[in-house]
C-alpha positions as CSV (number, residue, x, y, z in Angstrom):
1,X,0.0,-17.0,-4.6
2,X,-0.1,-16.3,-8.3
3,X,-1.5,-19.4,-10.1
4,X,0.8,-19.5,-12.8
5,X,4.0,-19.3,-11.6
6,X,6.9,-18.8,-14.0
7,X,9.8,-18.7,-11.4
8,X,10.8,-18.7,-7.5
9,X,13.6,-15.9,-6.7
10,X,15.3,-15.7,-3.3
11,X,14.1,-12.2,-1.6
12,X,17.7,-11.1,-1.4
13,X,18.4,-11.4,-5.5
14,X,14.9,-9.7,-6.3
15,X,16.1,-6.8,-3.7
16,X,19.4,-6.5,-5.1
17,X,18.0,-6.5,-9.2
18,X,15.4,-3.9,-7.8
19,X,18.1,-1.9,-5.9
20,X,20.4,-1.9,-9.4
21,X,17.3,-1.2,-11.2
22,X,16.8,2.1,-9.1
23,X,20.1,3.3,-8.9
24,X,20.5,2.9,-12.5
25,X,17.6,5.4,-13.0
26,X,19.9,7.9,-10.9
27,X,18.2,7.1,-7.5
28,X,20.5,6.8,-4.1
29,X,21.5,3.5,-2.7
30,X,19.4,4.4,0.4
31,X,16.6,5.4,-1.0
32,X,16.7,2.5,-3.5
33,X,17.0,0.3,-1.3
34,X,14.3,1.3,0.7
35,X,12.3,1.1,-2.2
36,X,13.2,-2.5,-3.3
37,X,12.3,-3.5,0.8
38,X,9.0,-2.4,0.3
39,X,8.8,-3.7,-2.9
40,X,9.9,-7.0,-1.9
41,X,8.2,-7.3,1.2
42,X,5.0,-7.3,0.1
43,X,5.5,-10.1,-2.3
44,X,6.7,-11.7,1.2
45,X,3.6,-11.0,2.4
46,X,1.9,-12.4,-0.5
47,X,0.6,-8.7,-1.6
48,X,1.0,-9.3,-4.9
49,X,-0.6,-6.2,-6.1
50,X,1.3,-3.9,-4.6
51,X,5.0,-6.0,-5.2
52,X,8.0,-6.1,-8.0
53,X,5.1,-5.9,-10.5
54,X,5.2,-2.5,-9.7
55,X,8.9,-1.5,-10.5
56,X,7.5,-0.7,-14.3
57,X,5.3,2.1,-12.7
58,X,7.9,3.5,-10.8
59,X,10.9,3.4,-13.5
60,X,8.2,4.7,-15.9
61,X,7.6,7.9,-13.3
62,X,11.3,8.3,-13.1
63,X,12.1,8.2,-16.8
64,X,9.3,10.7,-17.1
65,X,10.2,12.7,-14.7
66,X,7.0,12.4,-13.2
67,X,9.0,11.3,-10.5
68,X,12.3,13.1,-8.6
69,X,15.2,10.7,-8.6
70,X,17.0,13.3,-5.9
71,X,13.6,15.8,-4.4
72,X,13.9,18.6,-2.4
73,X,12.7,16.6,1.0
74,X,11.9,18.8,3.6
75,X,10.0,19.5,6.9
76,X,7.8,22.7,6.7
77,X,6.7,22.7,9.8
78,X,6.9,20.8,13.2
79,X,6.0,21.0,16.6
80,X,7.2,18.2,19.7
81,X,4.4,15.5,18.5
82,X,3.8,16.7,14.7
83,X,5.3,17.6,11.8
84,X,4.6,17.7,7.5
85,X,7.4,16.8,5.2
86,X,7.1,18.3,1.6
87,X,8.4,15.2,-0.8
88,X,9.2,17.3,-3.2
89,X,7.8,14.7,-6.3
90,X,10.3,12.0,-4.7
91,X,9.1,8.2,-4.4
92,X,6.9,7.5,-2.3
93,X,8.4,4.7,-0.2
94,X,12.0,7.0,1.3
95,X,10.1,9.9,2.6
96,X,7.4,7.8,4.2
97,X,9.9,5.0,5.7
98,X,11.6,8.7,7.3
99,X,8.1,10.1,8.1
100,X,7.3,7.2,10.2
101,X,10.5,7.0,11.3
102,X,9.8,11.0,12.9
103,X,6.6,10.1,14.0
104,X,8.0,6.9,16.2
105,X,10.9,9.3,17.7
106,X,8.2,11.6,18.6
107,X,5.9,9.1,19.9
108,X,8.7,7.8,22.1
109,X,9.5,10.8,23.2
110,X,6.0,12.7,23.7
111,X,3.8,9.6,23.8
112,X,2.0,10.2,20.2
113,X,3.6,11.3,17.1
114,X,1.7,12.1,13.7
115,X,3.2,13.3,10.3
116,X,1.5,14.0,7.2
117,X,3.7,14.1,3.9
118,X,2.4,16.2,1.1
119,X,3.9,16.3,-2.8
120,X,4.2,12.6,-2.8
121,X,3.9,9.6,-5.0
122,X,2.6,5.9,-4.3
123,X,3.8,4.5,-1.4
124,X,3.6,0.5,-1.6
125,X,1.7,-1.5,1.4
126,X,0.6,0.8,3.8
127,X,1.3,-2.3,6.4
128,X,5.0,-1.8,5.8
129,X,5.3,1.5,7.5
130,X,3.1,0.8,10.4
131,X,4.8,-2.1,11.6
132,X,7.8,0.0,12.1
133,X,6.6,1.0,14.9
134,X,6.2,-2.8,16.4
135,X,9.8,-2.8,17.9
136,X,9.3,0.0,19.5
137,X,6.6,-1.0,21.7
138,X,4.5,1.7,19.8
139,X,1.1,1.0,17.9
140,X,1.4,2.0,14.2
141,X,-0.7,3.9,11.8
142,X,-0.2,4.9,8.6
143,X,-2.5,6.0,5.7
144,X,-2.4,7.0,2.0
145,X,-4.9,8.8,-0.6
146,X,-4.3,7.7,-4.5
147,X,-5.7,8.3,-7.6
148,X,-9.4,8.7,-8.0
149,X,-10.4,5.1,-9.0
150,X,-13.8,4.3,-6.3
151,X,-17.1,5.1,-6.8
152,X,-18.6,7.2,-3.6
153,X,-21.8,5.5,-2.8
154,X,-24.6,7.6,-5.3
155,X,-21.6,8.8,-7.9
156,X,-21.4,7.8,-11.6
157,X,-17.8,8.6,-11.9
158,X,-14.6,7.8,-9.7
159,X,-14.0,10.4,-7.0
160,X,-11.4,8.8,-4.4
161,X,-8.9,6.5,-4.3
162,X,-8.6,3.4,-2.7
163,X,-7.2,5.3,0.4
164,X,-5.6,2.5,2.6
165,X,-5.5,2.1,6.1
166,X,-2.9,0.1,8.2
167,X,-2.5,-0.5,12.1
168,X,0.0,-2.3,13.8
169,X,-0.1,-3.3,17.5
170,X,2.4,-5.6,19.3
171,X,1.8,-8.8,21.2
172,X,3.6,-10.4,23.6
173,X,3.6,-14.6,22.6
174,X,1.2,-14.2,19.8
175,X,2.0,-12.8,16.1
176,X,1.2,-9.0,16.2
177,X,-2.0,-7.6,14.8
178,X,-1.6,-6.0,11.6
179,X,-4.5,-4.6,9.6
180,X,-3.4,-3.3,5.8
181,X,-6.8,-2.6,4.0
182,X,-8.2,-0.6,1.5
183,X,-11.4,1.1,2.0
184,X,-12.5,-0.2,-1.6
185,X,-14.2,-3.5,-2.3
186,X,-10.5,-4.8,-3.3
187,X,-7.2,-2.8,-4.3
188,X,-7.1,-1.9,-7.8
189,X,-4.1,-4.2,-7.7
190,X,-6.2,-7.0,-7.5
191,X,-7.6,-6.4,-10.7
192,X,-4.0,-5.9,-12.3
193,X,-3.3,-9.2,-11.0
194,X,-6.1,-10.7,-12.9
195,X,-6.0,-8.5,-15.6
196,X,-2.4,-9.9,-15.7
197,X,-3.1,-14.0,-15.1
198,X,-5.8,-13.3,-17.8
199,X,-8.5,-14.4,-14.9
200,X,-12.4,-12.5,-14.8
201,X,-13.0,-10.5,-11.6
202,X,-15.5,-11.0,-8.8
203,X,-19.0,-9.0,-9.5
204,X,-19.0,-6.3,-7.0
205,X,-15.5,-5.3,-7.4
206,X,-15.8,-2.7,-10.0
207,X,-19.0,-1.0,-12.0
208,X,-19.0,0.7,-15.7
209,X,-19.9,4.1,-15.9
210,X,-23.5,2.9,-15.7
211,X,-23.3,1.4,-12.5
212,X,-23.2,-2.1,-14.2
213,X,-21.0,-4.9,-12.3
214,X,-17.9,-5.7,-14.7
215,X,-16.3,-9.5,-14.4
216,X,-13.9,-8.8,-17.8
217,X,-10.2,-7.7,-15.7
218,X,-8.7,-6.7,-18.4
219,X,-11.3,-4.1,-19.6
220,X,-12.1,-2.9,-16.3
221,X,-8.1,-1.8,-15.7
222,X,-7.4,-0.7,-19.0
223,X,-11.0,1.8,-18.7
224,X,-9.8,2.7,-14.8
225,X,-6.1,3.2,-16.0
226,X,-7.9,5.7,-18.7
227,X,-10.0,6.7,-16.6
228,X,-12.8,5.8,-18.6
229,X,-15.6,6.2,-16.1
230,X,-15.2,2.4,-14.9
231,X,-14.5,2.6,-11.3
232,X,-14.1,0.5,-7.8
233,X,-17.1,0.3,-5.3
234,X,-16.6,1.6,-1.9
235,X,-15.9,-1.2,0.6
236,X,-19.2,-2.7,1.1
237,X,-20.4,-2.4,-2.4
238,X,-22.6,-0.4,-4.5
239,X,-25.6,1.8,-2.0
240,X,-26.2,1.5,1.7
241,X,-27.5,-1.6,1.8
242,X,-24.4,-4.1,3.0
243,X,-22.3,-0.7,4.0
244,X,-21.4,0.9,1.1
245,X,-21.6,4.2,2.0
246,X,-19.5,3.2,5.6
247,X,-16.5,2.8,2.9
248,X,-17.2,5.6,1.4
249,X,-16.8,7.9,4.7
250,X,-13.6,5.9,5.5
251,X,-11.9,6.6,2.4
252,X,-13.3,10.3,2.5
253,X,-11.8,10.3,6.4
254,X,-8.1,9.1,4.7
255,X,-8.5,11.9,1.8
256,X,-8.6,14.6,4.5
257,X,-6.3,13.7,6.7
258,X,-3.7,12.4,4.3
259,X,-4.7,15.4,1.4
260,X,-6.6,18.4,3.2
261,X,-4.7,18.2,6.3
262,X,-0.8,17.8,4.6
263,X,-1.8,20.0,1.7
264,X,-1.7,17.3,-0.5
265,X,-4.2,17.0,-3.5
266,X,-7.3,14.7,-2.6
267,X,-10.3,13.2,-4.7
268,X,-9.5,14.2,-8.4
269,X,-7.0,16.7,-7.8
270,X,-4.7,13.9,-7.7
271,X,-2.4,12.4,-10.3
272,X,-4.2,15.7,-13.0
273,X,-4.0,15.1,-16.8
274,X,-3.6,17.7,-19.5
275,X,-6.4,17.5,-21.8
276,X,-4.5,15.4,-24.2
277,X,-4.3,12.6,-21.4
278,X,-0.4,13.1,-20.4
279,X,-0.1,13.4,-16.5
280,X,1.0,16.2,-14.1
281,X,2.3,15.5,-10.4
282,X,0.6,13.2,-8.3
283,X,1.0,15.0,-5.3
284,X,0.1,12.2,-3.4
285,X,-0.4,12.5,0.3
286,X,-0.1,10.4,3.3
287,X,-0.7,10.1,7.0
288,X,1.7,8.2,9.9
289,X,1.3,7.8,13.3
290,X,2.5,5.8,17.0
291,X,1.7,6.1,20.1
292,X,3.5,4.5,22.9
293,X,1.8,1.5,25.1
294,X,3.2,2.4,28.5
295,X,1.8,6.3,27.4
296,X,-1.7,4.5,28.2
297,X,-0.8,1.3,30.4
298,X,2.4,-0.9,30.7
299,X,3.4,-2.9,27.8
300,X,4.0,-6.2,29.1
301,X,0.0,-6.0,30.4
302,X,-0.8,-4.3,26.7
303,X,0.7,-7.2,25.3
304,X,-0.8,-10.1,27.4
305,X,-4.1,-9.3,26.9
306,X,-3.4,-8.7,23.6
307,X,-2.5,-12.3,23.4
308,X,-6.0,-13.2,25.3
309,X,-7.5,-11.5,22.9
310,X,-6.3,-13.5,20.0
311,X,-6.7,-16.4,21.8
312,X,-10.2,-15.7,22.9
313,X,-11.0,-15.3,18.9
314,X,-9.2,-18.2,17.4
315,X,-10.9,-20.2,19.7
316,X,-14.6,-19.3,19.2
317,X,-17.0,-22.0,17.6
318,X,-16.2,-22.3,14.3
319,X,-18.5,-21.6,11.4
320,X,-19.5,-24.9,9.4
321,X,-16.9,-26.3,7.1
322,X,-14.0,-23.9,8.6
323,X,-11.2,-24.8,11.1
324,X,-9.0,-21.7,11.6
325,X,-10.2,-18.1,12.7
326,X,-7.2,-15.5,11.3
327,X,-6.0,-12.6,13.7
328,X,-5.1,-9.8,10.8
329,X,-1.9,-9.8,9.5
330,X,-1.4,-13.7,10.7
331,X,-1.9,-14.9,6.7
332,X,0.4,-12.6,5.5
333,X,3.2,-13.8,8.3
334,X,2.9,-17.4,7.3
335,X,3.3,-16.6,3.2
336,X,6.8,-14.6,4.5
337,X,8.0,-17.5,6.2
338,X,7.0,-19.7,3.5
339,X,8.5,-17.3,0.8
340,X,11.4,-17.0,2.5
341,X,12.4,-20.5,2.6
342,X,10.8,-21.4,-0.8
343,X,11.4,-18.0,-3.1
344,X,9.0,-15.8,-3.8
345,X,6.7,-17.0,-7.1
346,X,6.6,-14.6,-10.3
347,X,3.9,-14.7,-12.0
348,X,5.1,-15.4,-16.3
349,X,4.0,-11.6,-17.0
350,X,5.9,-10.0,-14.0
351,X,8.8,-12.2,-15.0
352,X,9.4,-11.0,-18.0
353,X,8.7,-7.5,-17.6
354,X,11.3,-8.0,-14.9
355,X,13.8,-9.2,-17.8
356,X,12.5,-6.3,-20.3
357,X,13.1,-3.9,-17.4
358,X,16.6,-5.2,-17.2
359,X,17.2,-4.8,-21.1
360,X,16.3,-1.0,-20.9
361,X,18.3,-0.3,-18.6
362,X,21.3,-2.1,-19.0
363,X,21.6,-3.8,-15.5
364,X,22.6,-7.8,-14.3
365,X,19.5,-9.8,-14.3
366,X,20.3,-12.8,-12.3
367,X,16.8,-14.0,-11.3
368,X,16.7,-17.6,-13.2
């Protein structure tokens, strides 16, 4: 939870704002609505980074045209358990919440589906689009590359992006598991949120071009958003000592099969700049899949040792001065439930973007 909170808004008001917000920039109801979901629901989730905070970014893409309020979506090729959808510069959320929506049909139809979506644009929480495939009795995946802002383990300057990975699998009494990670350190949108509550960053999150750990937020984002040679470490930090280069292969696995395999860019072909700094197409890629249980066993026995497995890890021997071992995904559940009684908190700086975003465009805001 941001710790300074300016308001609490009901999810419902901050979709609706978000939805007029969209359409106002010439988007579809649909596909604005889709938008504000994911939006919304990671703020639920307590993923602030990757919440309403970002409605500047994507109005800012659409007003630039950086971004297509009405692409050219289509499917270039298929086959019964794949397929690669061309986004044609659209947001990132519609095609991907249809993507994953293909590769469940598929799944339920052939067992496994996969699609790749090339031509894209950020996507929001990767966790969103793999726990579509929960009511389905399907396990989801789904994957993204970004903008190159991580170090690979030996590099001087940022290569890859932070190149989540999500997987959702069902459980039967038990909360399903849900994994939404990137393969950095931390999400640059952690650092935005610091940058933002004015709060100095862990050492071992992000390195100067030197290779020298930075604490100050707001310098490391502004010199990553510039891409000024700052950049994040690889999940398990700087060298192979504690892992560093096991992050490194992980985000180099989601850059091929989210950018070589869809035709997407990948590593610093993605989000170009002219040599005056202004940008070109992301052409963003990403990565879905599901597979259905009862393709490999039936469900209801998927789903019951499932729940024997979560209860065979929350109730190992705790380590000394803890009282609760987490089941991924199981944090985030409780924040939605608490959010969704209580509002979900705004941070002072999101809020009044929020209000500025409102001014621009001439739409209701009805969030106080």
């Amino acid at each position: 939870m941001p710790n300074e909170i300016t308001l609490r808004v009901q999810a419902h008001a901050l979709t609706d704002f978000c939805v007029r917000a969209f359409q106002r920039l010439d988007v579809s109801e649909p596909d604005a609505r889709i938008t504000a979901d994911v939006l919304v629901t990671a703020d639920l989730r307590g993923i602030f980074s990757h919440g309403v905070g970002h409605l500047r970014r994507y109005a800012d893409g659409l007003r630039s045209g950086m971004i297509v309020a009405h692409p050219q979506e289509q499917v270039v090729t298929e086959t019964p358990a794949t397929a690669t959808i061309d986004a044609g510069a659209g947001l990132g959320p519609p095609v991907s919440y249809r993507a994953m929506q293909k590769a469940i049909q598929k799944g339920l139809e052939v067992g496994a589906g996969f699609v790749t979506v090339r031509h894209s644009n950020h996507y929001g929480i990767a966790g969103y689009y793999a726990m579509m495939a929960l009511e389905h009795d399907c396990i989801g995946l789904a994957m993204t590359n970004a903008s190159p802002v991580v170090m690979p383990t030996f590099a001087r300057r940022p290569m890859l992006g932070t190149n989540p990975i999500a997987v959702a699998a069902p459980a039967g009494k038990e909360r399903p598991f849900v994994l939404d990670m990137a393969t950095s350190t931390v999400a640059l949108g952690k650092v935005e949120v610091a940058d933002r509550l004015d709060k100095p960053i862990p050492l071992g999150w992000v390195v100067d071009e030197n290779g020298v750990p930075m604490d100050d937020a707001h310098l490391a984002f502004e010199k990553i958003r510039k891409r000024g040679g700052v950049g994040l470490l690889p999940l398990g930090g700087t060298g192979e000592t504690l892992g560093g280069h096991k992050g490194y292969g992980l985000a180099l696995w989601v850059d091929i099969l989210c950018g070589v395999l869809s035709g997407a860019a990948y590593s610093n072909l993605i989000a170009p700049r002219t040599a005056e700094g202004k940008p070109h197409e992301a052409n963003v890629g990403h990565f879905f899949g599901a597979w259905r249980l009862d393709a490999f066993r039936p469900a209801d026995e998927f789903k019951a040792a499932m729940d024997d497995l979560q209860q065979r890890l929350k109730n190992a021997p705790k380590a000394e001065g803890q009282d609760r071992i987490y089941i991924p995904g199981e944090k985030e559940y409780e924040a939605m439930e608490r959010y969704l009684r209580e509002g979900i908190p705004l941070d002072h700086k999101v809020a009044a973007d929020l209000k500025a975003i409102a001014q621009e465009l001439d739409v209701e805001y009805n969030l106080e």
